[in-house]
C-alpha positions as CSV (number, residue, x, y, z in Angstrom):
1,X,-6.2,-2.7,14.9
2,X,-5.4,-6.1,13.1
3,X,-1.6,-7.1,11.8
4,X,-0.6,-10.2,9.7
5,X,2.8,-10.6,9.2
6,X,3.7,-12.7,6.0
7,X,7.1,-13.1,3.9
8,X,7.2,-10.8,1.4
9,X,6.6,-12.8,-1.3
10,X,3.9,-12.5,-4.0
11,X,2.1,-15.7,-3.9
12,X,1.0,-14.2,-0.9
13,X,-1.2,-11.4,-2.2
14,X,-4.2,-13.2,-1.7
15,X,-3.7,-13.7,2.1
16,X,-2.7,-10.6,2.6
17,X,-6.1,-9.1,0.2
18,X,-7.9,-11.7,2.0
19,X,-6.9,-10.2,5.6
20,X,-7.5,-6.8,4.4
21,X,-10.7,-7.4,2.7
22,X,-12.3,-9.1,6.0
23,X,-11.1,-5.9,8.0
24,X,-12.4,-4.0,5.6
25,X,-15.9,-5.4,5.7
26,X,-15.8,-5.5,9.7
27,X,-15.6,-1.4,9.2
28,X,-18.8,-1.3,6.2
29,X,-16.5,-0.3,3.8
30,X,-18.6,-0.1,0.6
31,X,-17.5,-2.2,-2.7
32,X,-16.0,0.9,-4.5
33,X,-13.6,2.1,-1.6
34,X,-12.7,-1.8,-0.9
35,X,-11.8,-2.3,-5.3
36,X,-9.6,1.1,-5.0
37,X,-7.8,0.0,-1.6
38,X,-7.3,-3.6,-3.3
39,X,-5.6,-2.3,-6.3
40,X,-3.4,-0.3,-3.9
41,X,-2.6,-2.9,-1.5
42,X,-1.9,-5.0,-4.6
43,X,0.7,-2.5,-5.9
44,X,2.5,-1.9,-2.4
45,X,2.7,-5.3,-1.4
46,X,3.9,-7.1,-5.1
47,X,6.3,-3.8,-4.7
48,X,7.7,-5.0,-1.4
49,X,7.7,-8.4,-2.5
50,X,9.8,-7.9,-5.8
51,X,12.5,-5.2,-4.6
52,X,12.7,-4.5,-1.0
53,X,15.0,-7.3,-0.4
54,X,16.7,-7.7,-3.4
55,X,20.7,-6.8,-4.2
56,X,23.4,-7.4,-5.9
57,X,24.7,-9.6,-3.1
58,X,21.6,-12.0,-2.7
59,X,19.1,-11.5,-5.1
60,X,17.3,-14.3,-3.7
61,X,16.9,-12.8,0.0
62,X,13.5,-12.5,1.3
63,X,12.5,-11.3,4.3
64,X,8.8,-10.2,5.9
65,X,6.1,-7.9,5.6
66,X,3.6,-6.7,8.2
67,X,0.6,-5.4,7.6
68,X,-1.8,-3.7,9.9
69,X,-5.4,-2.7,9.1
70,X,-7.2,0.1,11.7
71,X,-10.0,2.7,11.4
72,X,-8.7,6.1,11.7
73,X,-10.2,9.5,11.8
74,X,-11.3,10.7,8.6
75,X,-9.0,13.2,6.8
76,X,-12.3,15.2,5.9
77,X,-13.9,16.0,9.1
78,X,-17.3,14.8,8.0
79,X,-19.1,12.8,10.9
80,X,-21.0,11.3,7.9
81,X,-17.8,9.5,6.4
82,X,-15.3,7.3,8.0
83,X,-11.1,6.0,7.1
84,X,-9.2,2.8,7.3
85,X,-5.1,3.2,7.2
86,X,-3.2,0.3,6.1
87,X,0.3,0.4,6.9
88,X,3.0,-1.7,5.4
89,X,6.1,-2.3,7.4
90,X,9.7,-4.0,5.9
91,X,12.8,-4.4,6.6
92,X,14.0,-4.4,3.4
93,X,16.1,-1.2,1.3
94,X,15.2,2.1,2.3
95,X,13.1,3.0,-0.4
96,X,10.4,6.2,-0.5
97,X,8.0,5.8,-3.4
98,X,6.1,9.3,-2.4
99,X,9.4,11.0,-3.2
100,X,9.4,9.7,-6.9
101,X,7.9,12.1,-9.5
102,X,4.8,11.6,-11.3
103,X,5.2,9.8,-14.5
104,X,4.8,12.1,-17.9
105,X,1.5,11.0,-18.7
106,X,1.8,13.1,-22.0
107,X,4.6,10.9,-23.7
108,X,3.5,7.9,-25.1
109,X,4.1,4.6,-22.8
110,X,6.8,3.5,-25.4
111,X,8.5,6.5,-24.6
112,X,8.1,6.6,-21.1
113,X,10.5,4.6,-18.3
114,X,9.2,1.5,-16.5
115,X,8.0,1.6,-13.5
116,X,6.1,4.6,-11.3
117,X,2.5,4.7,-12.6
118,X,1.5,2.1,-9.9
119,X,2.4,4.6,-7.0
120,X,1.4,7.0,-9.1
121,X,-2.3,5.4,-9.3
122,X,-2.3,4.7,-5.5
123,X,-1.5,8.1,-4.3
124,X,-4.7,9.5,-7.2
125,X,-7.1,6.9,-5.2
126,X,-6.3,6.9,-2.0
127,X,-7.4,10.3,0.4
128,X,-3.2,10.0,2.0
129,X,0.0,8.5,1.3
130,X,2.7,8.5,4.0
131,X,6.2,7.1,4.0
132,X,8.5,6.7,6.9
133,X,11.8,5.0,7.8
134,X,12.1,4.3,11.3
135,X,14.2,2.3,13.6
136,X,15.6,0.0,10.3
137,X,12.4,-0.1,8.7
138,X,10.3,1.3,5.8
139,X,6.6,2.4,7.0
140,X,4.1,3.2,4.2
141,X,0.7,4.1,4.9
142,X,-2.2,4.6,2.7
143,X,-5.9,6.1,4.1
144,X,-9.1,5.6,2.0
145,X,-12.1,7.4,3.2
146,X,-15.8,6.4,2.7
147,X,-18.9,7.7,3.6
148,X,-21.0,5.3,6.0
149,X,-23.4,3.3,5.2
């Protein structure tokens, strides 16, 4: 398992795609997993960094993100295939995205409400979505499997 642990802010996203990219290609992840887990770690971190500290009281309070990259056993079973989990941990408001309903894809994106289709889009990509708060924190991890190389 690897961890960085960066403020949550999101001229960051490079680092932390950068960090998550080199795990990613320590473990053979092919090109098409790796684009798929990038737009989701995209989504989860620029989430984190625009609301998960924000209030009324501060809006300008930032605080940290970690972010931890490990193989993990594959959600299918096949010996041919192999998983990454990426977990995001914050401090920020507790906030679970997996509880939010799917947008209405079926209305028109005038007519729809901002926001959702980017968690929306991660949990459609990635093979599991998990959301925890623990001990003051929220705990989001995504798993992506891929067959090996």
């Amino acid at each position: 398992m690897k961890e960085l642990t960066v403020k949550a802010e999101t001229a960051l996203l490079d680092e932390v795609t950068d960090f998550v990219n080199a795990e990613l290609d320590e473990l053979g992840c092919p090109m098409k997993a790796v684009m798929q887990i990038d737009l989701a770690v995209e989504e989860i971190f620029v989430n984190i960094a625009s609301y998960a500290y924000r209030s009324a009281d501060d809006p300008d309070k930032n605080g940290g993100a970690v972010i931890r990259v490990e193989s993990a056993e594959p959600g299918t079973g096949d010996p041919n295939s192999r998983s990454v989990r990426i977990t995001f941990e914050d401090r920020g408001i507790p906030f679970d995205p997996t509880a939010r309903a799917d947008p209405d894809r079926t209305t028109s994106a005038e007519d729809r409400p901002i926001g959702g289709l980017g968690i929306f889009l991660t949990k459609k990509i990635m093979d599991e979505v998990r959301y925890e708060y623990r001990c003051g924190k929220n705990i989001l991890s995504v798993r992506k499997d891929f067959p090996v190389l």
